[in-house]
ZAMARSE-140561 format. One line per 2 residues: for each residue y, z, x of C-alpha. Coordinates in Angstrom, 1 decimal, decimal comma, always signed. Each point is the difference from the previous one (the first is absolute). Example, Ala and Ser with C-alpha at 12.3 -4.5 7.8 and 13.67 -1.06 7.14 Angstrom:
residues 2
-4,5/+7,8/+12,3; +3,4/-0,7/+1,4 $
***
This chain:
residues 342
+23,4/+27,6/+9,2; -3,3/+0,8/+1,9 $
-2,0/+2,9/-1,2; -1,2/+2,1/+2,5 $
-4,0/-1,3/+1,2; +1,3/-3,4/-0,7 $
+0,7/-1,2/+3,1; -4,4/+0,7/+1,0 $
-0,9/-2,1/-2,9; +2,1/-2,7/+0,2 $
-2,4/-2,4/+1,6; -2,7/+0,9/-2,3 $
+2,4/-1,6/-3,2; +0,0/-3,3/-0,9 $
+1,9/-3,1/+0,4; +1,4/-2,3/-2,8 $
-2,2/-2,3/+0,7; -3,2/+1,5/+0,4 $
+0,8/+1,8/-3,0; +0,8/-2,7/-2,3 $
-3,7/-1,3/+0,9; -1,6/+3,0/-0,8 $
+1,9/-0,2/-3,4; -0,8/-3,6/-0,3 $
-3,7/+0,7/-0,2; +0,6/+1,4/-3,4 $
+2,9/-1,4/-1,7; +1,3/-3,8/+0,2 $
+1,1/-0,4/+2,7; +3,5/-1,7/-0,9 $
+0,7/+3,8/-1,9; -1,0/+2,0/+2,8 $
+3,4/+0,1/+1,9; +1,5/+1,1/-3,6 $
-2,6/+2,5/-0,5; +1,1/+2,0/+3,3 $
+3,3/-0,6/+0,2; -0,1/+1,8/-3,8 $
-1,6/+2,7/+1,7; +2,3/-0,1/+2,9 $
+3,0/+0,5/-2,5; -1,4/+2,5/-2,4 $
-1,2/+1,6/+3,6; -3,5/+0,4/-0,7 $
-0,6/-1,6/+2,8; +2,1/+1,5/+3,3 $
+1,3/-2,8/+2,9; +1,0/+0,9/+3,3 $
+1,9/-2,2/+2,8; -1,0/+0,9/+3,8 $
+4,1/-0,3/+0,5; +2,9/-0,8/-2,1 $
+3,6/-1,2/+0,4; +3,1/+0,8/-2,5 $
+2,8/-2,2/+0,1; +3,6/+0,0/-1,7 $
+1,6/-3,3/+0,4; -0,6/-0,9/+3,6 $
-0,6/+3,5/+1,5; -3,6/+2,0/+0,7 $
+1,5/+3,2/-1,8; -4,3/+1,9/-0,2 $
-3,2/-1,0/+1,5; -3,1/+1,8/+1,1 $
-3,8/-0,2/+0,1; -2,6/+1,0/-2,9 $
+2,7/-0,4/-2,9; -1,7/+0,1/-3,3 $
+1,2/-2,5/-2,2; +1,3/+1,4/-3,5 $
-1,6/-1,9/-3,3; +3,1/-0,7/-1,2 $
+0,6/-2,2/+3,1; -2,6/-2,1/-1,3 $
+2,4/-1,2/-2,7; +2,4/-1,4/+2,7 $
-2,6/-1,9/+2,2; +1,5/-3,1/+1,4 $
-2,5/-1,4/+3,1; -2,0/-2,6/+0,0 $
-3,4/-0,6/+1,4; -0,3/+4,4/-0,7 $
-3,6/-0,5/-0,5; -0,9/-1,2/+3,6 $
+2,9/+0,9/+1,9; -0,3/+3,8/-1,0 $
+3,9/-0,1/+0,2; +2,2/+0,5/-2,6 $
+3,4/+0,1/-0,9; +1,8/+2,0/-3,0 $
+3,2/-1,0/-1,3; +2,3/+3,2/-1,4 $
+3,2/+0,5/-2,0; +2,1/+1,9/+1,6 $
+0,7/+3,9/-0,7; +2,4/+0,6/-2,1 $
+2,1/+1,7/+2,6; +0,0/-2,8/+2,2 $
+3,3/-1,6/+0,7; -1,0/-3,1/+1,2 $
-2,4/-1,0/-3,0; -2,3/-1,7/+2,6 $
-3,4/-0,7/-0,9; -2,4/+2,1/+2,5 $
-3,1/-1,7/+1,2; -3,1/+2,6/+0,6 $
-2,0/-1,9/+2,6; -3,9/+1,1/+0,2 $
-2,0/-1,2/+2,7; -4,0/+0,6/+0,0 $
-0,9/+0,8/-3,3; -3,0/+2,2/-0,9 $
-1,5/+0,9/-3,7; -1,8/+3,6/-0,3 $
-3,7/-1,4/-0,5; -0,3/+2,8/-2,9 $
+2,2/-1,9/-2,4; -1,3/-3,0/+0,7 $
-3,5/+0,8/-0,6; +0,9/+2,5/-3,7 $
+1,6/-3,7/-0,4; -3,1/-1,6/+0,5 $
-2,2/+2,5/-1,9; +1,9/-0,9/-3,2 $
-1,4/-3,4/+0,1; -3,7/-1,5/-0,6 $
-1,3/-1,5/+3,1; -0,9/-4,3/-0,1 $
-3,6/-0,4/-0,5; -0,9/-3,5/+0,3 $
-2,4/-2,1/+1,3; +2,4/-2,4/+2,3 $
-1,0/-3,1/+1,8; +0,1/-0,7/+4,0 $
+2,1/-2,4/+0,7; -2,8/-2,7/+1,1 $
-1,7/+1,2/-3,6; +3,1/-1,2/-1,8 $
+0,4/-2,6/+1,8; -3,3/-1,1/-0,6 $
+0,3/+0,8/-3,9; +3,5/-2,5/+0,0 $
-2,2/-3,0/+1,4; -2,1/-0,1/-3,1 $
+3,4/-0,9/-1,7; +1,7/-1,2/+3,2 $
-2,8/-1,8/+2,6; +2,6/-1,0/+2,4 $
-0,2/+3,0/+1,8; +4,2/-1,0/+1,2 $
+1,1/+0,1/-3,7; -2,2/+2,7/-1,2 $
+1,4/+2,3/+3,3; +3,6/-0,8/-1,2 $
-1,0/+0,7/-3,8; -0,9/+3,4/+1,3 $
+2,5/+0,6/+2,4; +3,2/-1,4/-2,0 $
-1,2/+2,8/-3,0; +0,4/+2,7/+3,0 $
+3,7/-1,3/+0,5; +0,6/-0,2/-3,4 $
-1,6/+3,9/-1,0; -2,2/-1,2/-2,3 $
-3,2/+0,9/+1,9; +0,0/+3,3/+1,5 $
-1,1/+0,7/+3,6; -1,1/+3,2/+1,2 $
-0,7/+1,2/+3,7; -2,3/+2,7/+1,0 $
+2,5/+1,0/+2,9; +3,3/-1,2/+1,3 $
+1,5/+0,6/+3,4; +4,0/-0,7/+0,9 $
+1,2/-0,1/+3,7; +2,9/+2,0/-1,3 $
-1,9/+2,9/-0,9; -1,6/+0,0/+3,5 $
-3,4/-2,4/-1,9; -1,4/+3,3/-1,1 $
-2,4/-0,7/-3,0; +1,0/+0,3/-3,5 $
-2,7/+0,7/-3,1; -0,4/-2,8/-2,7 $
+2,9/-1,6/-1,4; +1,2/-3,2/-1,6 $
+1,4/-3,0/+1,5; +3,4/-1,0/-1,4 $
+0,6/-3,6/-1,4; +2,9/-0,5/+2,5 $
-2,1/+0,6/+2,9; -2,0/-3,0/-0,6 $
+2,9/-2,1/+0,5; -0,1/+1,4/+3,9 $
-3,3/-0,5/+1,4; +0,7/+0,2/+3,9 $
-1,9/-2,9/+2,2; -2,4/+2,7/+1,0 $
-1,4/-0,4/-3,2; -2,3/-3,1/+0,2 $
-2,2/-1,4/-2,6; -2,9/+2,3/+1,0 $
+1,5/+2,5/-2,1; -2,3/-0,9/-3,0 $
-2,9/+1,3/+1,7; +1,8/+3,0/+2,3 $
+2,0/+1,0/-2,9; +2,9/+0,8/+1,9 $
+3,1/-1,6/+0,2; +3,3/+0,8/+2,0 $
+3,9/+0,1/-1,7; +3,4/+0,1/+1,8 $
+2,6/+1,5/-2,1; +3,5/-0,1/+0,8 $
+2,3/+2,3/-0,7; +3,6/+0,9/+0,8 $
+2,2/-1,8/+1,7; -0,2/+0,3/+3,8 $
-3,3/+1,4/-0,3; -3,5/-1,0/+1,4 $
-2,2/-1,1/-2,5; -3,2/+2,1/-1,2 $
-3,2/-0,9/+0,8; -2,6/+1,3/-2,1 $
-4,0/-0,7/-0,7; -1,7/+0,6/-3,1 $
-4,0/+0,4/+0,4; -3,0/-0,2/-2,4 $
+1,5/-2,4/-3,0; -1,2/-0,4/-2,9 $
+1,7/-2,0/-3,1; -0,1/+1,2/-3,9 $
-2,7/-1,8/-1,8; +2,0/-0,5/-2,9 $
+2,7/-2,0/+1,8; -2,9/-2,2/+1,5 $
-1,4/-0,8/-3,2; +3,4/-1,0/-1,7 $
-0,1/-2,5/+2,9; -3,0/-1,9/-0,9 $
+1,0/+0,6/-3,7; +3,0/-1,9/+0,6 $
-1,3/-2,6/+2,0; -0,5/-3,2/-1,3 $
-3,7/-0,5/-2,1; -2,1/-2,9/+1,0 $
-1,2/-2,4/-2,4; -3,6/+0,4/-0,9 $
-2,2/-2,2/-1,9; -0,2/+0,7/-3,8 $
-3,9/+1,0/-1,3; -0,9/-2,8/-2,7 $
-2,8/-0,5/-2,2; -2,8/+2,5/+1,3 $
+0,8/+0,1/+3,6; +1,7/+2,7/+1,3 $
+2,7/+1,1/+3,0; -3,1/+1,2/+2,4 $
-3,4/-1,8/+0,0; -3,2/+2,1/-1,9 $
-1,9/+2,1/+2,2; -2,4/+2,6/+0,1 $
+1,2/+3,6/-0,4; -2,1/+0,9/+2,7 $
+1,2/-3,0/+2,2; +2,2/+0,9/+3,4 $
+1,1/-2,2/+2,7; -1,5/-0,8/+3,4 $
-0,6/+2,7/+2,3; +2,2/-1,8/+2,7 $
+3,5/+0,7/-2,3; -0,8/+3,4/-0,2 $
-0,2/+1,4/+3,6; +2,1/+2,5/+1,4 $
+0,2/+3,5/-1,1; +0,9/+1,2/-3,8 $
+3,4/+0,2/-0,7; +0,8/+4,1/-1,7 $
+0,4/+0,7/-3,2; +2,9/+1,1/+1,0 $
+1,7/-3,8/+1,1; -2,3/-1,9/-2,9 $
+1,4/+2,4/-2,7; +4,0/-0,9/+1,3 $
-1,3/-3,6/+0,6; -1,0/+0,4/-4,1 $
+3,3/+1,0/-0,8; +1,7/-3,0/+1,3 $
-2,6/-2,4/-0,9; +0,3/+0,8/-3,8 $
+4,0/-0,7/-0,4; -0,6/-3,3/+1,7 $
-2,7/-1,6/-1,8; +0,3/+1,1/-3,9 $
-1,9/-1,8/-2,8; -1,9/-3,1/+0,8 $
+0,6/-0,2/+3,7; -1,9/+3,6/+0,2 $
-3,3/-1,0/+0,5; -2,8/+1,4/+2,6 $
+0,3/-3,1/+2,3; +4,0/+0,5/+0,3 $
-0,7/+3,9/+0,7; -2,7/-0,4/+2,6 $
+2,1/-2,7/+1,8; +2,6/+2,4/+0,1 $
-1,4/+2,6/+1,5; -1,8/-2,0/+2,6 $
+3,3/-1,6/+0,9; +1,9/+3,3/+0,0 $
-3,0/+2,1/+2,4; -0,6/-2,8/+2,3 $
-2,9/+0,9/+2,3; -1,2/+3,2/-2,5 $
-2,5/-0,3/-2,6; +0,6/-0,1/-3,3 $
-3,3/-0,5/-2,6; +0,5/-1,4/-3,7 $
-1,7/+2,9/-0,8; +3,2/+2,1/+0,4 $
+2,0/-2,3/-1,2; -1,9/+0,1/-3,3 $
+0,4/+3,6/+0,0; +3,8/-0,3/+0,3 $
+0,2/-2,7/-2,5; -2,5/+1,5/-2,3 $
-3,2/-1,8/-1,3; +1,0/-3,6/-1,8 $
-2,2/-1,9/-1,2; +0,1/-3,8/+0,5 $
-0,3/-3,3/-2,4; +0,4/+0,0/-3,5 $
-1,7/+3,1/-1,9; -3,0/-1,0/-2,1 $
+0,2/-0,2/-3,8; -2,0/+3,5/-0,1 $
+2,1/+1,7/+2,2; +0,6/+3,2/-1,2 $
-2,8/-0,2/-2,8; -3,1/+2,3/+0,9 $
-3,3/-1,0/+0,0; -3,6/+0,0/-1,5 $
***
């Protein structure tokens, strides 16, 4: 039951679903529902429902407001949709004094985590540090493999569906937890599967999209919107590493995949308007670059092209490429090379 103080704190706790995304920003987030509900059971972390119903067959024989929910309730949970509904319903053997053997049904309506657990949940965890892509920056990345920007846009967003690249948001909002703002979590797989038609294709450059979730029977749908996405880098680039390689002509006799040049050589001034591009963007750009184009197809030509074709309208010198690439001398090396001299 409630401890005393409870009942001024309440709407300072968490629900289910705002705490599974603040666990999801440091474990997978397909284990993050396990992860609490261990806690819930081993009742590290405390749950309580604003009001409660207990039933015996078909009668209300208990109910009341601010019930805190036992963890070895958690054992017995048998509701669907818990996690955006914030209901739930527990399913109980009967006491052994009973004489009707009926199963009683604990119904919990409006349930709130105590934010401490969550966070000492949190704290045991190392928090994601990665360099992640904006949507248009991935999208962008995918057209080097992909240039129909249709099929490269499905490539990327039939991985989503699928879970095998990751999505995070920088804050959520659901109209069932009166749109208040959450704090950085990540997008599940299903969710992808129900984009709302608010969600139109500028969502590459806003980096927001919009979800309907439905949940039990007989109720409304959720509506929720997930703000500042960004993809993992890692999922892009097994994108373009799966895509299928263009054929590229074979170097024969002393010719080579990119015509001799000067060392010191750089193109027009015309392709290279616009402002730099970071370090930041050209270092992730690097990333991806050098798991699609491996061995012969890595050459300074194929690495400036795609650059310029990923940071359309931004500058990007040769010079910087080199520096990425490392110095690599062209041609065939003289019969000297390496030999010092007089």
């Amino acid at each position: 039951m409630k401890e005393e103080g409870d009942a001024g704190t309440f709407d300072e706790w968490l629900n289910p679903r705002i705490a599974l995304d603040r666990v999801s920003n440091v474990v997978e987030s397909a284990t993050a529902a396990s992860v609490i509900l261990g806690r819930l059971k081993g009742g590290q972390i405390r749950s309580v429902a604003e009001s409660f119903t207990r039933e015996s067959g078909n009668q209300i024989v208990d109910s009341g407001e601010y019930f805190e929910i036992p963890p070895e309730y958690w054992n017995n949970r048998s509701s669907d949709g818990f996690w955006n509904s914030g209901d739930v319903e527990f399913e109980l053997a009967a006491p052994f004094h009973s004489i009707n053997f009926e199963v009683e049904r604990v119904r919990c309506f409006t349930v709130r985590f105590d934010p401490i657990g969550v966070h000492k949940l949190i704290g045991n965890f190392p928090k994601k540090t990665t360099n992640w892509l904006k949507p248009h920056d991935a999208l962008t990345a995918v057209q080097a493999a992909f240039p129909d920007i249709k099929v490269a846009s499905k490539a990327i967003t039939d991985r989503l569906k699928g879970g095998l690249l990751k999505a995070e948001a920088a804050s959520s909002s659901w109209d069932n937890n009166n749109n208040l703002p959450t704090s950085a979590c990540s997008i599940p797989a299903s969710h992808w599967s129900h984009l709302s038609s608010a969600t139109g294709s500028d969502w590459w450059d806003t980096g927001t999209i919009t979800v309907r979730i439905y949940r039990r029977e007989r109720q409304p749908p959720a509506t929720g919107r997930y703000f500042g996405i960004k993809f993992d880098p890692a999922g892009v680039e097994a994108i373009i590493a799966d895509a299928p390689k263009r054929p590229m002509a074979v170097a024969t006799g002393s010719s080579t995949l990119e015509p001799m040049r000067s060392e010191v050589e750089e193109p027009p001034a015309t392709v290279e308007m616009g402002p730099p591009v970071s370090d930041t963007l050209l270092s992730a750009w690097f990333e991806l670059y050098q798991r699609a184009y491996t061995g012969m197809a890595d050459t300074e030509e194929n690495a400036w092209r795609s650059a310029s074709g990923m940071f359309q309208g931004k500058s990007v010198s040769r010079a910087r490429i080199r520096g990425l690439r490392g110095t690599r001398k062209r041609g065939r090396p003289s019969r000297n090379s390496g030999q010092s001299g007089d």
